[in-house]
C-alpha positions as CSV (number, residue, x, y, z in Angstrom):
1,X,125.9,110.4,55.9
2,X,127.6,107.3,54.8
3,X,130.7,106.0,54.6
4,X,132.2,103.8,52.6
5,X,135.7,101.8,51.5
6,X,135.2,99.9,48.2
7,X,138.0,97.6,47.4
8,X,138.1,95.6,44.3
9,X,137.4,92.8,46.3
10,X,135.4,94.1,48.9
11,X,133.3,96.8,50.0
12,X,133.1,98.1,53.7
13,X,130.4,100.4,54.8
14,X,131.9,102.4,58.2
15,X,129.5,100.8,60.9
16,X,130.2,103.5,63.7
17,X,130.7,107.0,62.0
18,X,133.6,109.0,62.8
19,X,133.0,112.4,65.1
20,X,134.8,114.0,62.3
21,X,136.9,113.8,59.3
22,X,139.7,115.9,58.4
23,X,140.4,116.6,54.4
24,X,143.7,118.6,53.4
25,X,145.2,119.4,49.7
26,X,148.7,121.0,49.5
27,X,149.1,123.8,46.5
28,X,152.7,123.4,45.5
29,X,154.0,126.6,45.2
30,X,157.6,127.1,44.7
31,X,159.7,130.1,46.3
32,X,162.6,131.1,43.9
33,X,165.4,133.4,44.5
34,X,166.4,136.0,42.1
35,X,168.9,138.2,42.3
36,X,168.4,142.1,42.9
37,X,164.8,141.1,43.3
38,X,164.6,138.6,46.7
39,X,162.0,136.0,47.1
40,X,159.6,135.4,44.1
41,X,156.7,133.2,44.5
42,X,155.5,131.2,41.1
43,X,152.3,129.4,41.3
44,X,152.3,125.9,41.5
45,X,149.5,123.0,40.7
46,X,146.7,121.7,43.5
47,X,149.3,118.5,45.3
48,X,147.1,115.2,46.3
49,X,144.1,114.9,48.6
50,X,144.5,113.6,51.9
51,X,142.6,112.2,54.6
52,X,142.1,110.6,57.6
53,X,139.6,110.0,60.0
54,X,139.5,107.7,63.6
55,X,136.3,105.7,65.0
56,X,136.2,102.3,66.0
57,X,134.5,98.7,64.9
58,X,132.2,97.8,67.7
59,X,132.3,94.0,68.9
60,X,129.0,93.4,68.6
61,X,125.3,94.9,66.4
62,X,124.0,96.3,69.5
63,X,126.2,99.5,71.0
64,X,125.0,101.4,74.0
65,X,125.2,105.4,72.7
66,X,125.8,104.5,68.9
67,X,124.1,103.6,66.3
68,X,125.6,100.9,63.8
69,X,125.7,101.8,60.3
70,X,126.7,98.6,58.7
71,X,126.0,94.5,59.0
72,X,127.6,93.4,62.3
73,X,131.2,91.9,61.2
74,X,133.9,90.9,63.9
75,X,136.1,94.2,64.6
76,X,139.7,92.1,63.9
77,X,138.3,90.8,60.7
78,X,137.6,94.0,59.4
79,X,141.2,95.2,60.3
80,X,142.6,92.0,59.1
81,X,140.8,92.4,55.7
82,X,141.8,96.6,55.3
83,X,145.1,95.5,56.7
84,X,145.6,92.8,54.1
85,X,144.3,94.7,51.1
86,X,146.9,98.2,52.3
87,X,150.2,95.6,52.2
88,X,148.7,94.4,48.5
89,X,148.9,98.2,47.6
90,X,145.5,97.9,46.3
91,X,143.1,101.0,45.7
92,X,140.4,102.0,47.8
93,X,137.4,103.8,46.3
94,X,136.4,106.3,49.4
95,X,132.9,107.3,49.2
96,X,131.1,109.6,51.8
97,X,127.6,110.7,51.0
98,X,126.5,113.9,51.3
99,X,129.8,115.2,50.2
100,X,132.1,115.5,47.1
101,X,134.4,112.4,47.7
102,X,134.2,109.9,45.6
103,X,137.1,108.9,44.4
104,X,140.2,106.4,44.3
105,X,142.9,106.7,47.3
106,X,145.7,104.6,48.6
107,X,145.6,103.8,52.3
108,X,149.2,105.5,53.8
109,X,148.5,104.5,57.6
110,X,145.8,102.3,59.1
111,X,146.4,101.8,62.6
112,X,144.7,99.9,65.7
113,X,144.3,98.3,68.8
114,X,142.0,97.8,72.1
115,X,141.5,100.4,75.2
116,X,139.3,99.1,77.2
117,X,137.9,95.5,77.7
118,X,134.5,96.2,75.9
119,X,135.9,94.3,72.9
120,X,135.8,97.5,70.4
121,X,138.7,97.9,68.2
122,X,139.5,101.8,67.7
123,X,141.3,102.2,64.5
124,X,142.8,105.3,62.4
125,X,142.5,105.6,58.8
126,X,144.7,107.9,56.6
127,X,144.9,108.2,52.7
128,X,146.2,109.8,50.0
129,X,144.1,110.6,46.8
130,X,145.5,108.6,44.1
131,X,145.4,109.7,40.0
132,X,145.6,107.0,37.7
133,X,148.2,107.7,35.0
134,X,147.1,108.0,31.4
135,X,149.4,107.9,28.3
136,X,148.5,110.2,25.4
137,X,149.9,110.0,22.1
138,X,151.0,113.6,20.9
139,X,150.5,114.8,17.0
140,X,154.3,113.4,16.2
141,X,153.5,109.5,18.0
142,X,155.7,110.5,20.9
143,X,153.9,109.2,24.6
144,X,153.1,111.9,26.8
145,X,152.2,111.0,30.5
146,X,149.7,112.9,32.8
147,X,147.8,112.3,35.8
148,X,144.2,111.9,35.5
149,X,142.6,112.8,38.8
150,X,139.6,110.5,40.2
151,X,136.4,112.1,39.4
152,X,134.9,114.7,41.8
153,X,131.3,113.7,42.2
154,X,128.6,114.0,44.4
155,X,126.0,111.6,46.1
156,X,123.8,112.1,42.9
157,X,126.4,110.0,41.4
158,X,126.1,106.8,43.3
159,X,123.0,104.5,43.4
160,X,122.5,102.3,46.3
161,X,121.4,98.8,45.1
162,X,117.3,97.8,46.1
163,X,115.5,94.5,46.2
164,X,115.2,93.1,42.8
165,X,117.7,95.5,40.7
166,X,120.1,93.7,38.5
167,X,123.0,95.7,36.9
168,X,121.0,95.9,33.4
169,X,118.0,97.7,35.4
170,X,120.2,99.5,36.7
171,X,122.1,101.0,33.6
172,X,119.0,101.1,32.0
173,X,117.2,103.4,34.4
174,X,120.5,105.8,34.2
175,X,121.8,105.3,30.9
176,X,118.7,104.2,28.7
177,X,119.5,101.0,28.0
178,X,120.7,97.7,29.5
179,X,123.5,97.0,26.8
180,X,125.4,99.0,29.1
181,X,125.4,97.0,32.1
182,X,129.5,96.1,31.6
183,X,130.1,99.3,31.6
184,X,128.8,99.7,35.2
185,X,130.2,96.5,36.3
186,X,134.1,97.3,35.2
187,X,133.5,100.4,36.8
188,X,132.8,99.3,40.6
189,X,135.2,96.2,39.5
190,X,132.3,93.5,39.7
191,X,133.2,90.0,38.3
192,X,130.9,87.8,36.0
193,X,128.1,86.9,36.9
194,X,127.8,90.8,37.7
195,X,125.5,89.9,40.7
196,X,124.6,92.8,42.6
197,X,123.2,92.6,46.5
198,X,120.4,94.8,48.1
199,X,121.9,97.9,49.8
200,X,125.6,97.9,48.1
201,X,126.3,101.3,46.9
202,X,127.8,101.8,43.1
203,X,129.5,104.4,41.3
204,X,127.2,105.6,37.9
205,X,129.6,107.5,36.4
């Protein structure tokens, strides 16, 4: 299992895997009283995804006990770079393989600090599932306004980038042909020249 946080800047793999995650999703029932009747509850609609999970960025490639997942980056520049991109409000694509999430969230917490003086940085992640809004125009031309969930999708979904794939390969291997390539690259919000870099994980639909 993998673990990733793709910005639309930036992608971080996890190096250190956390012991464990923790998902929740709130049903929003409503309890209504009526009278000569009591308590009546109506059925609401699934509320947002959360989740949140703690580990820490080690301070150096080599880790006594733990294996690193990732390319050894400095544990404050990490924070620094998922603290910076939180305050911007941007939109974090979570991915963890070998489960069904996949999809965009906004960071509500990020938290961390030192314990000990082995230089690690222990941090604590938590987000909240984020829809993007899309506007519908109804048979009379009046805007109607729902919330379109981020897709729920599995590792088959993703395709981790190998030595000599180019974005045109790449759509052409999934989608038949290479035209497609822009497609892919507004997807996983990659800028002209659309350069991709061995081992980088993108969404494929």
């Amino acid at each position: 299992m993998d673990i990733y946080l793709k910005f639309s800047d930036l992608e971080i793999k996890i190096p250190v895997l956390p012991e464990s995650f923790e998902i929740s999703t709130k049903q929003n029932n409503e309890t209504v009283q009526i009278v000569a009747f009591g308590d009546l509850l109506l059925k609401g609609g699934r509320g947002l995804k959360s989740i949140s999970f703690s580990s820490f960025f080690p301070a150096s490639a080599a880790h006594a006990g733990y294996t690193v997942q990732a390319k050894f980056k400095e544990p404050f520049a990490l924070c620094n770079s998922i603290e910076k991109r939180k305050d911007s409000r941007q939109t974090v694509r979570l991915i963890i393989t070998e489960t069904n999430i996949n999809a965009e969230f906004l960071i509500d917490e990020f938290s961390y600090g030192q314990e000990d003086a082995t230089g690690d940085v222990r941090y604590t992640i938590s987000m909240t599932e984020y829809p993007r809004p899309k506007v519908t125009v109804t048979k009379n031309g009046q805007k109607a306004l729902s919330r379109q969930r981020g897709q729920k999708t599995t590792e088959a979904t993703t395709y981790t980038v190998r030595r000599g794939d180019t974005l045109k390969s790449i759509a052409k291997k999934f989608f038949g042909s290479s035209k497609k390539f822009t497609a892919l690259a507004s997807l996983n919000h990659i800028e002209p020249p659309y350069k991709v870099t061995e081992g980088t994980v993108i969404v494929i639909k």
